[in-house]
Backbone as a printed PyTorch tensor [residue, N CA C, xyz], in Angstrom:
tensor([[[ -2.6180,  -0.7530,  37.2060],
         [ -2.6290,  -1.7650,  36.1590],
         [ -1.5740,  -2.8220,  36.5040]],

        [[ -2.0700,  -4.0730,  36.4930],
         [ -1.2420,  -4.7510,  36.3780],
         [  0.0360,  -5.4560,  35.8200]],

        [[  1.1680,  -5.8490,  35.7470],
         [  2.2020,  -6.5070,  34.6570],
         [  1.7940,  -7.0110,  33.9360]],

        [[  1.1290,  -7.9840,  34.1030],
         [  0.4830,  -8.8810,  32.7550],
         [ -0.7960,  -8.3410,  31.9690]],

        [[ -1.2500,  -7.4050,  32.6360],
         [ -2.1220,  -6.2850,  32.2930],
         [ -1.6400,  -5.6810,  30.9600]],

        [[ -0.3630,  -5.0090,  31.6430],
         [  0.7020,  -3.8500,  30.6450],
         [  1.0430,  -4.8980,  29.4240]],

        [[  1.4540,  -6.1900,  29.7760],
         [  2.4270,  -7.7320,  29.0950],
         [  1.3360,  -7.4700,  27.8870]],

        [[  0.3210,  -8.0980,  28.4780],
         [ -1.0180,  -8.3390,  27.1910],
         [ -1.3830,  -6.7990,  26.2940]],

        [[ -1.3070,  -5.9000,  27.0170],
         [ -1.2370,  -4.5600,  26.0630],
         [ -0.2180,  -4.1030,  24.9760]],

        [[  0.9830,  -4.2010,  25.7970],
         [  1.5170,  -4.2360,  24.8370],
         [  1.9310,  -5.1870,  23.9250]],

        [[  1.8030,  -6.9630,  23.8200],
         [  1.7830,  -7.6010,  23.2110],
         [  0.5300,  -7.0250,  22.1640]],

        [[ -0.5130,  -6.6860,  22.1070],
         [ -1.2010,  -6.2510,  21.4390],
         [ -0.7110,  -5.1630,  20.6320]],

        [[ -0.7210,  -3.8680,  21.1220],
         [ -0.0400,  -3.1460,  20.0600],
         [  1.1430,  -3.5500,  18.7770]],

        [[  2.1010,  -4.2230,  19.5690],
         [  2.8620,  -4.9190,  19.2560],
         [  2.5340,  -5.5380,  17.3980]],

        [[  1.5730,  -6.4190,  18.0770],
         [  0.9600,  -7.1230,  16.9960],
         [  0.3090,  -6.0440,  15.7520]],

        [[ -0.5020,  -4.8620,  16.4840],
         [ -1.0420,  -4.6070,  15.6740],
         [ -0.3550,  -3.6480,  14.3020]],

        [[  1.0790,  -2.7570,  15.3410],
         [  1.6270,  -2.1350,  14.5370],
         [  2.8510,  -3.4110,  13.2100]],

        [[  2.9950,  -4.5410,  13.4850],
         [  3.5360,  -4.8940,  12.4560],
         [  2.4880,  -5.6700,  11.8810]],

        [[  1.9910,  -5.5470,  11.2920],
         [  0.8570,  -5.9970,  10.6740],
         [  1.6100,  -6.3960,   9.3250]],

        [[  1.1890,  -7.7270,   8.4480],
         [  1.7150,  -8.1520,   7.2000],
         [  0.4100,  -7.5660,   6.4530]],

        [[  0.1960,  -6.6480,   5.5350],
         [ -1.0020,  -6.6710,   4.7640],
         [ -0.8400,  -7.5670,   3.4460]],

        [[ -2.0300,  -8.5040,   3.5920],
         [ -1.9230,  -9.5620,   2.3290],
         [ -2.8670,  -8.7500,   0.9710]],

        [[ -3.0460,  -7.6160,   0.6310],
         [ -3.4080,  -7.6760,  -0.2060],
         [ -4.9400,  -7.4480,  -0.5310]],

        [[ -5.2120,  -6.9450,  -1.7300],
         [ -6.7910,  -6.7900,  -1.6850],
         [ -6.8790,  -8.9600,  -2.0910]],

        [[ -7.9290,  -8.5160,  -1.8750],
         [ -8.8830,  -9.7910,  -2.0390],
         [ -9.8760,  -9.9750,  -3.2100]],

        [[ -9.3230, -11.2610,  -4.1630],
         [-10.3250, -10.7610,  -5.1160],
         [-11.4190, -11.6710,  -5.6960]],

        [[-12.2320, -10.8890,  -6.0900],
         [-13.4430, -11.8590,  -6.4700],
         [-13.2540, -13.0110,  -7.2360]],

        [[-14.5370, -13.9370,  -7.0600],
         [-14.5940, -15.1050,  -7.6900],
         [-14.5840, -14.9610,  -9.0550]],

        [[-15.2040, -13.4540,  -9.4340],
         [-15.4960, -13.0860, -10.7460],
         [-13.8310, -13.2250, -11.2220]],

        [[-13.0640, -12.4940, -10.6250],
         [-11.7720, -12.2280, -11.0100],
         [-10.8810, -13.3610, -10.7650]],

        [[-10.9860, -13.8170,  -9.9670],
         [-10.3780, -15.3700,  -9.9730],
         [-10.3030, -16.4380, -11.3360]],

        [[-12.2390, -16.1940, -11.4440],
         [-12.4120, -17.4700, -13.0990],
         [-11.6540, -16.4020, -14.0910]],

        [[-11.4640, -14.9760, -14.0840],
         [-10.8630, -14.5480, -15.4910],
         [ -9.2330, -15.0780, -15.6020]],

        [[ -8.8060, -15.2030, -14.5940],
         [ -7.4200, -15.4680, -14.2950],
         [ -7.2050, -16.9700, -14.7860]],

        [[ -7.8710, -17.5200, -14.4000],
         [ -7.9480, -18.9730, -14.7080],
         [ -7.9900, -19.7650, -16.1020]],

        [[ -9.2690, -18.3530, -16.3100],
         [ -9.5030, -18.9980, -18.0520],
         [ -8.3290, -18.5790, -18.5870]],

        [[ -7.5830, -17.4680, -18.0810],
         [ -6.6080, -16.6860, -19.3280],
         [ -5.5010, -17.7900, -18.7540]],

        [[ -5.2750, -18.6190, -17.9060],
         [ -4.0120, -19.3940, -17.8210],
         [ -4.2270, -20.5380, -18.4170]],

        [[ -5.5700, -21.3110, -18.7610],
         [ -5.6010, -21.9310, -19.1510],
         [ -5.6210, -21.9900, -20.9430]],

        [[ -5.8920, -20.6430, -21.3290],
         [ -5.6730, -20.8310, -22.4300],
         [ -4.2110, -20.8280, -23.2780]],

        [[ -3.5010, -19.8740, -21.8220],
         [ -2.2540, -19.7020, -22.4360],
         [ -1.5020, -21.1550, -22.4560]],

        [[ -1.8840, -22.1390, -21.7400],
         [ -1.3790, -23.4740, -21.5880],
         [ -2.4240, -24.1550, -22.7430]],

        [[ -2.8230, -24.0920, -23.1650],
         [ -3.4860, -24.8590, -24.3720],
         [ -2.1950, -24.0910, -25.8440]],

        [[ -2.1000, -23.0850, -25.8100],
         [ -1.9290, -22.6240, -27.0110],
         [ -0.1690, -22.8770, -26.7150]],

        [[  0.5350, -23.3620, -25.5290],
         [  1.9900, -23.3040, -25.4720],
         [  1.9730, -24.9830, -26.3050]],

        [[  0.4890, -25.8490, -25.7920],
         [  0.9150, -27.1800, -26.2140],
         [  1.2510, -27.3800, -27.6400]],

        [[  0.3980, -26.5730, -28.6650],
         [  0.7640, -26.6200, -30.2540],
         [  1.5240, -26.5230, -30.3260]],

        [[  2.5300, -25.7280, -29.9880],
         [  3.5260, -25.5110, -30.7460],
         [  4.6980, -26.6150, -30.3090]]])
């Protein structure tokens, strides 16, 4: 095997063991509930 062989391998592992996990991912469904509930909470801060 070559150096840059080994270089690129282990640059790979590398990468793979620090991995940032971002998180589940969430639906569009769950997105608009989030949205509506911020927007209402910003309607109801303006009354007062």
């Amino acid at each position: 095997m070559s150096t840059s062989k080994r270089r690129e391998e282990s640059a790979w592992k590398s990468r793979k063991q620090n991995q940032q996990p971002h998180g589940k991912v969430k639906s569009l469904h769950e997105l608009s509930q989030e949205q509506e509930a911020d927007q209402e909470t910003s309607t109801s801060q303006r009354k007062d």
